[in-house]
N, C-alpha and C positions, 0 to 999 in steps of 0.2 A: 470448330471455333467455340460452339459451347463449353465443352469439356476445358480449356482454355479458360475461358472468362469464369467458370465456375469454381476451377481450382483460384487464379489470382483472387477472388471474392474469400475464399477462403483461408487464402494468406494472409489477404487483407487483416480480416475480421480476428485470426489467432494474433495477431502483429499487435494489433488493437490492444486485445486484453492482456496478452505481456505486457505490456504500457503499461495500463492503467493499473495490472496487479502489482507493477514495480514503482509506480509513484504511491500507491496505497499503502503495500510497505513502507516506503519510506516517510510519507504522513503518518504513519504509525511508532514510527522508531523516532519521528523528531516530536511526536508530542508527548512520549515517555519522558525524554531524556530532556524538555522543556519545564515539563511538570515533574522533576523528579525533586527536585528542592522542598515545594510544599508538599508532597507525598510524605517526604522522608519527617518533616517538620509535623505534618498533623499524626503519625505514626508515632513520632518520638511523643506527642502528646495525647495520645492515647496510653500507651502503652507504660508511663512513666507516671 
């Protein structure tokens, strides 16, 4: 029954961090493309 419980822990816990690395992406990819307006504006003002 250990072997058991320590494998599901393990599922658990990999389950988990695909989660969280798949929400972190995607809080990555929305505050690009939130912030890409002023990026592009203070770029143009830079560069111009």
């Amino acid at each position: 029954m250990k072997t058991q419980t320590s494998f599901m822990d393990t599922v658990k816990s990999s389950y988990l961090v695909m989660v969280i690395a798949a929400l972190g992406i995607f809080a990555f990819i929305s505050a690009v493309l939130i912030a890409w307006p002023a990026l592009a504006y203070i770029g143009s003002k830079l560069f111009n």
